[in-house]
Structure formats: structure tokens, C-alpha cells
C-alpha positions as CSV (number, residue, x, y, z in Angstrom):
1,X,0.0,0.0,0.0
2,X,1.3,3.5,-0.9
3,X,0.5,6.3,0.9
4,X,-1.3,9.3,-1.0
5,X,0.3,12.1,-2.8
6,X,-1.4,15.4,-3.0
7,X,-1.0,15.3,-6.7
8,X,-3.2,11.9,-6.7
9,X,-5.4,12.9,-4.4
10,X,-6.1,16.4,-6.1
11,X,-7.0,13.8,-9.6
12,X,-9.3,11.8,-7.4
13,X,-11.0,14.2,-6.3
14,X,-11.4,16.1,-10.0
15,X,-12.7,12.8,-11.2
16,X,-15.7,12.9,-8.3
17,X,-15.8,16.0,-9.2
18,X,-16.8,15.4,-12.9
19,X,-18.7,12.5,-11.6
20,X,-21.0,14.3,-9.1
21,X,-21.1,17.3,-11.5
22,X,-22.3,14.9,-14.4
23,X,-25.0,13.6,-12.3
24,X,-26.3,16.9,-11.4
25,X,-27.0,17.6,-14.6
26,X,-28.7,14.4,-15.8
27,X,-30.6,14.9,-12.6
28,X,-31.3,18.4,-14.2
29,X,-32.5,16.8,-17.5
30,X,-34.8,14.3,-16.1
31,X,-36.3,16.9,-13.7
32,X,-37.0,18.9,-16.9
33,X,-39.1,15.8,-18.2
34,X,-36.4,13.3,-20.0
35,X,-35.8,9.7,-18.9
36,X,-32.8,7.9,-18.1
37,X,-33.0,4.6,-20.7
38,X,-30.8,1.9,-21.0
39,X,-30.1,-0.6,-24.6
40,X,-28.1,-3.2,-25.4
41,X,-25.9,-2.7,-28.4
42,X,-23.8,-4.9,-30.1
43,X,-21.0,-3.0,-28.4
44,X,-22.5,-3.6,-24.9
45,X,-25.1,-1.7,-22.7
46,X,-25.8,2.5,-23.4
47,X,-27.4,4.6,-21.5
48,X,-28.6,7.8,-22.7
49,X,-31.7,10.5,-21.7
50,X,-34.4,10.6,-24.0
51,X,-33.5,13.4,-25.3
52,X,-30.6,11.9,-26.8
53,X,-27.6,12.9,-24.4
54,X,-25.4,9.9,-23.6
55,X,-24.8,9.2,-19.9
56,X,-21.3,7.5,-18.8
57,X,-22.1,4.0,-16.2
58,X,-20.3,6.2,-13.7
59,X,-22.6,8.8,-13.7
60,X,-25.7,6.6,-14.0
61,X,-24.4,4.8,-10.9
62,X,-24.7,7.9,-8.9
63,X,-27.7,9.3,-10.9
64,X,-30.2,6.1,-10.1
65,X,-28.8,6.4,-6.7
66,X,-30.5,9.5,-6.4
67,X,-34.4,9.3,-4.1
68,X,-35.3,11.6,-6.6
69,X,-35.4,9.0,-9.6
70,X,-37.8,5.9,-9.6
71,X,-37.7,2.9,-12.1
72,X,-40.3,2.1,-14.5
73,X,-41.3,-1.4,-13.6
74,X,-41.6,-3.1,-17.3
75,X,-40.2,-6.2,-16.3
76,X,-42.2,-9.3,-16.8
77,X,-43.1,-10.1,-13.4
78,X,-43.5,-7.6,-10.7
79,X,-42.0,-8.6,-7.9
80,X,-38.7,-9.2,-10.5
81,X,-38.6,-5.9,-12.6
82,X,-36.7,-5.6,-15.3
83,X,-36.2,-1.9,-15.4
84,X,-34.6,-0.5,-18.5
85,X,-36.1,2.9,-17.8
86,X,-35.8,5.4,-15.4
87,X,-38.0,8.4,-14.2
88,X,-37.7,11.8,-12.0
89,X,-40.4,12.1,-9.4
90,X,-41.3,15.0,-7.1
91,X,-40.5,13.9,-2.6
């Protein structure tokens, strides 16, 4: 184990920065009335708002974190949902 330089911690905290910054806006975007939508590609998974505006996994991990933002429960059962889609709701 290494101990921390100020010059890695400083890049850490720019990328949580970013992160948390990214996430604000998306939040932003749904609150304005897009959703958060996930598809599989040939490529692998995408996310991206409804609107069009592609969302990074690190900032989608943060984003459906959020008790602001509520799946849409399209999965074939309902006690297993399969969510794909996610929405902003008012607390």
C-alpha cells in the first residue's frame, strides 16, 4: 500500500468532481421531463436521456442512486422488474 500524494489525491477528487457534476446535470435533464434509458448494443449496454444525451455507467451509478429518480417497472413479473427505464419524481 502507498500512501497518498497530494497530486493523486487532487486527480481523485477532480474525477468525483466530474462525476458528481455529471450527475447533477442528468438529474437536471430528467427533472425537466427526459428519462434515463438503457439498450443493449452490439458494443455492450448504453445509457442515454431521452432526449438523446449519452450518460457515462459512472454517472448513472450515482444518478439512479439518487431518491429523486424511480424505475419504471416493465419487467415481466412484478416482484422481478426488469427496469430499463428510469424516471424523475417530485419527494
Amino acid at each position: 500500500m502507498s500512501i497518498p500524494t497530494v497530486a493523486s489525491l487532487r486527480a481523485k477528487h477532480r474525477r468525483l468532481d466530474r462525476r458528481r457534476g455529471g450527475a447533477a446535470r442528468v438529474i437536471t435533464e430528467m427533472s425537466r421531463g427526459a428519462s434515463l434509458r438503457l439498450t443493449f448494443t452490439q458494443r455492450g449496454s448504453n445509457f442515454t436521456l431521452s432526449n438523446g444525451i449519452p450518460v457515462t455507467p459512472e454517472v448513472v451509478l450515482l444518478v439512479v442512486n439518487d431518491v429523486r429518480i424511480v424505475s419504471v417497472n416493465d419487467g415481466l413479473f412484478p416482484t422481478t422488474p426488469q427496469t430499463w427505464t428510469w424516471r424523475y419524481v417530485e419527494p
